[in-house]
C-alpha positions in Angstrom: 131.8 46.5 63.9 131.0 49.1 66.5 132.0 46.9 69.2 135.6 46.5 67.3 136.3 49.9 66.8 135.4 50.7 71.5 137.7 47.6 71.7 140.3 48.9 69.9 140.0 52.2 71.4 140.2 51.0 75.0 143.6 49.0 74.8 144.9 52.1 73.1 143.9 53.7 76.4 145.2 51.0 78.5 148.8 51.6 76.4 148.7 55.4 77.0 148.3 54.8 80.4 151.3 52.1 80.7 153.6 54.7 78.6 152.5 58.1 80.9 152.8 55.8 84.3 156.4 54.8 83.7 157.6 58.3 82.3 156.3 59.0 85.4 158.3 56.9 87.5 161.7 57.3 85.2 161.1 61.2 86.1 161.0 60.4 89.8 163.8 58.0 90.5 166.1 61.0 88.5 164.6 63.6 90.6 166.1 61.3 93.6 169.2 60.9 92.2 169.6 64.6 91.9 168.3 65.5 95.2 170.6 62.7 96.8 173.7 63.8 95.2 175.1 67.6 95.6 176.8 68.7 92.3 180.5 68.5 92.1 182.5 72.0 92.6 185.8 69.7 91.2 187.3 71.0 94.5 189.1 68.3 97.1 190.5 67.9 99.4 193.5 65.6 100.8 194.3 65.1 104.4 196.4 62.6 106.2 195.1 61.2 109.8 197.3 59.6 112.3 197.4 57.5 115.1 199.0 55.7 117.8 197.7 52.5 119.9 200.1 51.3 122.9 199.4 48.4 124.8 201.9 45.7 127.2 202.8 42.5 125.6 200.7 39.8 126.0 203.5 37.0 124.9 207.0 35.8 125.9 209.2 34.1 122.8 212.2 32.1 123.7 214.2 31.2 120.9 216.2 28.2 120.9 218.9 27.4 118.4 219.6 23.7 117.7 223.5 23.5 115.4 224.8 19.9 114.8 228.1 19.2 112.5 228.8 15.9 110.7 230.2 14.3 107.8 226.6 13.8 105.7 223.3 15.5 105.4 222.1 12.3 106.9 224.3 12.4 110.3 223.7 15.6 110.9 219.7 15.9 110.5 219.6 12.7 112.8 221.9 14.0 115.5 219.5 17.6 114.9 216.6 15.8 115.6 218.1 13.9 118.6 218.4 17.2 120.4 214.9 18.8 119.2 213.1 15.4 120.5 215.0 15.4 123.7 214.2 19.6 124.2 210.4 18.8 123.7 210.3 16.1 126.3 211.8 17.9 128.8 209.6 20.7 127.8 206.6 18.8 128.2 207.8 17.2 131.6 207.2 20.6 132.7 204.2 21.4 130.7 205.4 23.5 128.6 204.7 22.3 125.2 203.8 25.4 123.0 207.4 24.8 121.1 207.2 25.5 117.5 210.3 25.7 114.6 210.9 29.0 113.4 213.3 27.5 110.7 215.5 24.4 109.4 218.2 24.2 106.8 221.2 21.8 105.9 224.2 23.2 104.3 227.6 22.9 103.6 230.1 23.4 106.1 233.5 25.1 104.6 236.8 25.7 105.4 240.4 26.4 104.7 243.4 24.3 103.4 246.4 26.1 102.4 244.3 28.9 100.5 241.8 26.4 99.3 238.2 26.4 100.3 237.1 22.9 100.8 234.1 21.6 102.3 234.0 19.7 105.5 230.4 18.1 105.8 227.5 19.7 107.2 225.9 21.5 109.2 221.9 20.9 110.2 220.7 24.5 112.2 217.1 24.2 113.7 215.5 27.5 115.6 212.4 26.9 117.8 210.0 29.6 119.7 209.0 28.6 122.9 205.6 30.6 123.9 205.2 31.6 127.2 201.7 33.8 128.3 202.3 36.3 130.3 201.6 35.2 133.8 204.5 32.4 133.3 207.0 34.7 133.0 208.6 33.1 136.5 209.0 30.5 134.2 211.4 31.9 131.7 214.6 30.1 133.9 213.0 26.6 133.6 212.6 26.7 130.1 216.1 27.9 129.6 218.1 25.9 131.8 215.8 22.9 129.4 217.7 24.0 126.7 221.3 24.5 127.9 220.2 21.0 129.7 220.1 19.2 126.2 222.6 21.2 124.1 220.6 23.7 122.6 222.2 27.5 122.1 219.7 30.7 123.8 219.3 33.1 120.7 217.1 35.4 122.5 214.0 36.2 125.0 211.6 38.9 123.5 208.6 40.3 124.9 206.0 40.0 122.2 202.3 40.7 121.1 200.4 37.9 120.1 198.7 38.1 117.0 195.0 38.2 117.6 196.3 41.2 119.9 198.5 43.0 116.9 195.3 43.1 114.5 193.2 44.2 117.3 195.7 47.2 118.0 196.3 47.3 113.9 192.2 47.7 112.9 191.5 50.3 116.1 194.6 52.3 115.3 193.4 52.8 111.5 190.0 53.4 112.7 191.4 56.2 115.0 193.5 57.3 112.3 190.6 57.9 109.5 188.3 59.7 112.1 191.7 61.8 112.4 191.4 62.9 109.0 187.8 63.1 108.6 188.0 65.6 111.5 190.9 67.5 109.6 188.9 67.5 106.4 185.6 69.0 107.9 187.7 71.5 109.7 189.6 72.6 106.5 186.1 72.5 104.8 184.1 74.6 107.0 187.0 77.7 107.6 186.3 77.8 103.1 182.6 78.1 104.1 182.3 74.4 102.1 180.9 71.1 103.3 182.8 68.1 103.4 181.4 65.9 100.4 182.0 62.1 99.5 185.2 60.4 100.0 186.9 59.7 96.7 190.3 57.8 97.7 191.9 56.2 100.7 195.5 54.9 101.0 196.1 53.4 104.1 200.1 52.5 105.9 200.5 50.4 109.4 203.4 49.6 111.3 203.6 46.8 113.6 205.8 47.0 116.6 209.4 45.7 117.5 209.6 43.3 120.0 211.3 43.9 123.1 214.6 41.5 123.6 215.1 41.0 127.1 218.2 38.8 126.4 220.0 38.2 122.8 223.4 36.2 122.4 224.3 33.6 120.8 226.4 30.4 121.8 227.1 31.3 125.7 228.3 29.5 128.4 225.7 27.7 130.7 226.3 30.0 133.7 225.9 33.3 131.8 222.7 31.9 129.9 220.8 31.2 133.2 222.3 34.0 134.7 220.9 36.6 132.2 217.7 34.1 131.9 216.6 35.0 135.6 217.7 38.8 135.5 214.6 38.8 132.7 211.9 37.6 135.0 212.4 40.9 136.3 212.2 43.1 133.5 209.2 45.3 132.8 209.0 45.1 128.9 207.4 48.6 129.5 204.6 49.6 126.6 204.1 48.5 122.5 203.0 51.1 119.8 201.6 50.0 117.0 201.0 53.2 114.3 198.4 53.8 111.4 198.4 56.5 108.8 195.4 57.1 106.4 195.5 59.4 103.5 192.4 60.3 102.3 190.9 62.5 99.7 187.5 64.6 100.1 185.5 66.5 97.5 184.2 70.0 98.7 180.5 70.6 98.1 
């Protein structure tokens, strides 16, 4: 009987000590949270950071636009296609094959008749991007006088950023743009005698850059296409910007 009544008395020990052990630890990890984590005056602060990135282009676009006219749908998607096919070969006779379509529609082709719009077939209209790097910009003549060669209109030649290029630029100009008004913040906050506390919001705007046409018309002669086509081999596009604004919001501590 003795025996029963230690027993008993030891697990009720053993309990005791489980309970006290864990208080224990409860009252420590809140005594870390507190430390960690000034109070809250209910005082912020919102600043706005800016920046600007500017870089050259990395990319030439030429734009080709492809227009055939016809009776059906049919027709004139064939006689589209006829063009496109025979644009690419010559392309890729002179290795230049990085020709992509930028667009393709079919529609009706309207006109007049004594006051009456009537429609008078169709018309197919295909636009294609030629890439060219950089270092071929010598090359801008060859590729237009391939187009003009097989029937195809010059819409334009722009000087361009390629894209792994514009987010690059994009993620270092927000990057500049929140130290901006981190740096803003903790200025505002120290002439109040405050430190800067956590951040509690962030809205974030980017603009991407224009590119730079070095020759736009549409439906020119041969002569003035090449013409222009060689006076921008020799045109410095000069530099991009690409911008970044971050608003942010800071609480005082």
């Amino acid at each position: 009987m003795k025996k029963d009544v230690k027993f008993r008395c030891s697990n009720n020990v053993q309990i005791a000590g489980i309970i006290v052990l864990g208080i224990v630890i409860v009252a420590l990890f809140v005594f870390l949270a507190l430390k960690s984590f000034a109070p809250f005056t209910g005082e912020t602060i919102d600043v706005q950071g800016f920046s600007e990135v500017r870089t050259s282009p990395d990319i030439i676009g030429i734009y080709y636009s492809i227009e055939t006219y016809g009776d059906t749908q049919a027709e004139v998607t064939e006689s589209n296609t006829g063009i496109v096919n025979s644009l690419t070969a010559y392309l890729d006779e002179l290795d230049l094959d990085d020709l992509t379509t930028e667009s393709f529609n079919v529609r009706e082709n309207y006109g007049w008749d004594d006051g009456n719009r009537e429609i008078n077939g169709y018309v197919a209209t295909h636009i294609l991007r030629l890439e060219l790097s950089k270092v071929e910009k010598k090359r801008i003549g060859e590729a237009v006088d391939a187009g003009v060669s097989v029937g195809a209109n010059i819409n334009r030649i722009s000087f361009e950023l390629s894209q792994s290029l514009e987010n690059k630029l994009k993620a270092e100009a927000m990057e500049l743009a929140a130290e901006d008004a981190r740096i803003k913040a903790e200025a505002v906050a120290k002439g109040f005698g405050k430190r800067l506390g956590k951040l509690v919001s962030v809205e974030v705007s980017d603009w991407g850059y224009y590119p730079w046409k070095a020759y736009d018309v549409s439906q020119s002669g041969e002569g003035f296409v090449v013409a222009e086509a060689k006076k921008s081999m020799e045109i410095s596009p000069g530099m991009k910007t690409i911008s970044a604004t971050v608003r942010a919001r800071f609480e005082f501590k």
